[in-house]
N, C-alpha and C positions, 0 to 999 in steps of 0.2 A: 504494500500500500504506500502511496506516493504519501511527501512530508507532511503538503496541506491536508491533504484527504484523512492523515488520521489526526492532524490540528482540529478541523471542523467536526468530526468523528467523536473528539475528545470533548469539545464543546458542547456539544448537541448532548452527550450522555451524562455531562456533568451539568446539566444547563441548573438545579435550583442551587448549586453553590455559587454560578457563575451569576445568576440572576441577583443573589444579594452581594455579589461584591460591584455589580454596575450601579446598586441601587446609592450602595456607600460613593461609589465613585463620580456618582452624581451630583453628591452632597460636597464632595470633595473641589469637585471644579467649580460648582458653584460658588461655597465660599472663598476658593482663590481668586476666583474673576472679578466678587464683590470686594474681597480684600484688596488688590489690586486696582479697580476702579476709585475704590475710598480714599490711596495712599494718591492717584493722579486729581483725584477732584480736592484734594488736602492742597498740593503744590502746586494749582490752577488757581487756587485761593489766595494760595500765596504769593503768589506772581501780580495777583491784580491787586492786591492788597498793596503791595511795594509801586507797584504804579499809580494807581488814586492816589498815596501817602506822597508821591512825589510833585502834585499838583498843592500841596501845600507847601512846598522848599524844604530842601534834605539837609539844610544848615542850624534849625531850629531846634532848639533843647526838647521841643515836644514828641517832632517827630524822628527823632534819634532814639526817646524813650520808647516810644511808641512800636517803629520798626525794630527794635531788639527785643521785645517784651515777644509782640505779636509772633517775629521768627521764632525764637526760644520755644514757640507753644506748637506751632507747626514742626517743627524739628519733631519734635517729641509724640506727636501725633503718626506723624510716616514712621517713624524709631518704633512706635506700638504697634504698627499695621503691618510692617516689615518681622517683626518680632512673634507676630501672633501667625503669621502666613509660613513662617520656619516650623512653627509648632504642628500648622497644620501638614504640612508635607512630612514632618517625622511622625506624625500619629496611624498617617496613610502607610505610612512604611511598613511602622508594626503592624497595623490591620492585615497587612497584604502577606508580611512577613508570616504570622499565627493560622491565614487563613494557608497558604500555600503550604504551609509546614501539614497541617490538619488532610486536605485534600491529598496529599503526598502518601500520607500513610492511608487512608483509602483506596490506593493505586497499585500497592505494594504490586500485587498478582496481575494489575498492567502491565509495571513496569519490569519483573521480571518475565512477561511474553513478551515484551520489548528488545530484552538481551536476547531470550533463546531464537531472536530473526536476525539477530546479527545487528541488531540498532548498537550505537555507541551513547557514550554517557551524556555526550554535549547536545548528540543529536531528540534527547530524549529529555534533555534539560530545556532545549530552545524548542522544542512541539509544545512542551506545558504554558513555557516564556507566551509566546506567540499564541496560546489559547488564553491565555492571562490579557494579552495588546488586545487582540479583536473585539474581545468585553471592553474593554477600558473605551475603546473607541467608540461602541454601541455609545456606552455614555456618556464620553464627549461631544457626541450628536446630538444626543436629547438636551444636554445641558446649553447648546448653542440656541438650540427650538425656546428652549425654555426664555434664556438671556430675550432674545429677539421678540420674540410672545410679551411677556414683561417688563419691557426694557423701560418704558412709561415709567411702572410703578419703582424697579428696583433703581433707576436713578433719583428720584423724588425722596426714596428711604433712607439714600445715601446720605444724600445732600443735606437734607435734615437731620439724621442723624448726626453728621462733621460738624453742622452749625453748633449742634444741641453740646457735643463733646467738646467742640474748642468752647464755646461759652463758657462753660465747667472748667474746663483748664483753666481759661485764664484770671476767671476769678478766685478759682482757688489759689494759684499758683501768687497772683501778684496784689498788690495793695490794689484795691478796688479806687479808694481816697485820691490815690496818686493816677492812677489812672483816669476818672473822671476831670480832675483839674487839666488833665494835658490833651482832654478832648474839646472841655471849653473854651482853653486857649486856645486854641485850632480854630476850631470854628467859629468863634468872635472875631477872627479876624480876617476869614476868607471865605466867599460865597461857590458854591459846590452843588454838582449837581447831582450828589446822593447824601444820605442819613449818613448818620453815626452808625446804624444798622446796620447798611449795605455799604459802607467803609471795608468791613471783614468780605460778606459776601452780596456780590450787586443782581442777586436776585433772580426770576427764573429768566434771564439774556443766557446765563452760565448755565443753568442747567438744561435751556434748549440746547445748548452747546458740547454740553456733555455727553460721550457716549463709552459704553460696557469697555473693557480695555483688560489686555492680561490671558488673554485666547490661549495664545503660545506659549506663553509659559505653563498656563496651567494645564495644557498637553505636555511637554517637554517635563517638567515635571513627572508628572502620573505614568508617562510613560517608561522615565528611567526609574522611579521606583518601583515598577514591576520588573522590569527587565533585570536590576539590580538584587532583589529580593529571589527571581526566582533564579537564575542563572549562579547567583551566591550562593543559595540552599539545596536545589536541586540534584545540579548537578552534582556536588560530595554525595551528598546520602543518596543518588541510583549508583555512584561507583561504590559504595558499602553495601549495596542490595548487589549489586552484580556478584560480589565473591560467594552471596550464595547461592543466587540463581542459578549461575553456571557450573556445568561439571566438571572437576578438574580433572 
């Protein structure tokens, strides 16, 4: 039987193990695409934030507070989204890691009629690999369907959400006191044509502007951590099944 034939072979006979790890993998790219959207709609904030701030002059004691307060909070917002997107990609690891390891030993007497046709370790390590990708990609698909389906609502979630979070940041983070005084001098003295509000963010102009981001990576991703996971595990433990499969 040809490589693919017992790939798709393997798929099809394992399919409700393989159904819940797309269903996880779904979950996975999702919130990578949302995390990765959040950390671009964070630094699109902060880009226009640094340009409105400069239509007051970048020489003034207010807006030198202002623009290191405001960065300092942003920094620290992408530093969390970046941080929490590391976690999710080694959480996928181990899921992937636990489930392949589990599936592996339900194959045992596969994969020794594997050996007794003359299959090799690698070539039996990259059939499972490769029955691993083909799932992962089913749910890269749906997860695109999905992104595109509610792309409306999941950038509105975001966007709100970043507002509601940096808000939080930076009044926790800095003297409220101090801050209020250095927006009244600002605006006492220059006419502008947004809020104090939309200073941070100018409203839905940006989030008509905004769109899903992070596709590629969050394939590139999911995909080496299968390929990583099962080509790491696989293949050692069929070459320790092989010494007893085969006759010496």
């Amino acid at each position: 039987m040809h490589f693919f034939e017992r790939t798709f072979s393997g798929f099809r006979y394992h399919r409700r193990y393989y159904i819940v790890m797309m269903l996880l993998s779904v979950a996975f790219c999702l919130i990578s695409i949302m995390l990765m959207t959040s950390e671009m709609i964070d630094q699109s904030a902060q880009a226009a934030f640094l340009q409105r701030l400069n239509s007051f002059g970048t020489q003034n004691r207010q807006t030198i507070l202002l623009s290191t307060q405001v960065g300092q909070a942003h920094i620290q917002m992408v530093q969390a989204a970046q941080s929490m997107l590391t976690k999710v990609v080694f959480a996928d690891g181990l899921l992937w890691l636990a489930g392949t390891a589990w599936l592996w030993r339900r194959r045992r007497s596969e994969t020794d009629a594997l050996y007794l046709v003359g299959k090799s370790s690698m070539s039996i390590g990259l059939q499972y690999a490769f029955e691993a990708i083909f799932s992962f990609l089913i749910s890269f698909i749906v997860s695109i369907f999905l992104v595109v389906l509610l792309n409306d609502q999941l950038i509105y979630f975001l966007t709100t959400t970043n507002r509601s979070v940096f808000a939080h940041l930076l009044q926790q983070k800095y003297d409220s006191i101090e801050m209020n005084h250095a927006f009244e001098q600002l605006f006492a003295r220059h006419l502008t044509g947004f809020t104090r509000e939309t200073l941070f963010y100018y409203g839905s102009k940006t989030d008509d502007m905004t769109q899903p981001t992070g596709f590629l990576s969050a394939l590139g991703n999911g995909l080496a951590v299968i390929f990583i996971t099962n080509i790491g595990l696989v293949t050692p433990l069929s070459m320790l099944r092989k010494r007893r499969a085969l006759p010496r």
